[in-house]
C-alpha positions in Angstrom: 252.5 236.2 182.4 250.8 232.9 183.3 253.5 231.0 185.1 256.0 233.4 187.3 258.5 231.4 189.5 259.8 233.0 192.7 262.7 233.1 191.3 264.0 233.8 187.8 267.4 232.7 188.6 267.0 228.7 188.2 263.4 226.1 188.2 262.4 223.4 186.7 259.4 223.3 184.2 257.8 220.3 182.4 256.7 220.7 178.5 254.2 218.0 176.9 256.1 218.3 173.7 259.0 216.4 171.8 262.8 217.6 171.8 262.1 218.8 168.0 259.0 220.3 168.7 260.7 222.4 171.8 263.4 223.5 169.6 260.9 224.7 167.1 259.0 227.0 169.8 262.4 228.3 171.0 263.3 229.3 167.5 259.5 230.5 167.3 259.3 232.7 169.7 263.1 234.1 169.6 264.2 234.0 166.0 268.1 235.0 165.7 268.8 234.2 169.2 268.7 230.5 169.7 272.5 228.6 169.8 272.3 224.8 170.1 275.2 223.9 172.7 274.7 220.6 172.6 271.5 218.2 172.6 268.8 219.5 174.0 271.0 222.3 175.2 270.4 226.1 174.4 271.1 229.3 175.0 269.3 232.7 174.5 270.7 235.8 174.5 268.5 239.3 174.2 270.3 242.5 175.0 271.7 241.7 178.9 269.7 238.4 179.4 271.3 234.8 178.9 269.1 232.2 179.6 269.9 228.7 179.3 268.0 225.7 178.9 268.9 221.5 179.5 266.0 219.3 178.4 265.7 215.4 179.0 263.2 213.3 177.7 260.9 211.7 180.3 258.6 208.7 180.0 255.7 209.7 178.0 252.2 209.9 180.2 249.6 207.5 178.9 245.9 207.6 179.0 244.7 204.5 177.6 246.4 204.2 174.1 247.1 207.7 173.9 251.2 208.9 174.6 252.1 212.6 175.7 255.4 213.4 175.2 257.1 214.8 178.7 260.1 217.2 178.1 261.5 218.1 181.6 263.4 221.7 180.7 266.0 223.3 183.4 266.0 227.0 182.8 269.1 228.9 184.2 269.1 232.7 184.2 273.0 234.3 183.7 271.9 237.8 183.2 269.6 240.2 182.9 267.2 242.1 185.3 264.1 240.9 186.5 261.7 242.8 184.5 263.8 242.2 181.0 263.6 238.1 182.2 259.9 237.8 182.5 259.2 239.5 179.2 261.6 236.8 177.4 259.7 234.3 179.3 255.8 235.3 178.5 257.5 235.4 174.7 258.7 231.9 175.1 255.2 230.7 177.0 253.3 232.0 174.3 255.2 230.5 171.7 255.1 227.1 173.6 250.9 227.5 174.4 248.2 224.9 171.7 245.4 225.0 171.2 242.6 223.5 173.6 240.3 224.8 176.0 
């Protein structure tokens, strides 16, 4: 897993995409399992683990002309053991990674 918290009860992560692109990840990388709650509010459920997440737009980071999109996402464990959390979340980071290098 490339990004582990110290705790996978609550934190805080940032995402360089849109609201509509973050849904489409979600739904990517856990097909079946997404439910809208409200905008920019979700909840996915596996087996034992609940995991919500609240995003808010933020001010888009500029370099020069160029705009990235800055999605500030809240994640909130309800359930779930540890081990069964951090697989649902390497799914999800993979689902979220581009292309680059």
């Amino acid at each position: 897993m490339a990004f582990a918290p110290p705790s996978l009860d609550t934190f805080v992560r940032e995402a360089g995409a849109s609201p509509a692109e973050f849904a489409r990840s979600l739904h990517a990388a856990h097909s079946g399992g997404v439910e809208t709650l409200a905008a920019g509010h979700y909840r996915l459920t596996e087996g034992g683990v609940v995991l919500e997440i609240v995003t808010a737009v933020q001010p888009a980071r500029r370099i020069g002309l160029f705009a990235l999109p800055v999605l500030r996402a809240e994640y909130r464990f309800l359930g779930g053991d540890r081990d069964a959390r951090a697989q649902l979340l390497a799914r999800l980071d993979r689902a979220m990674q581009r292309g680059g290098g």
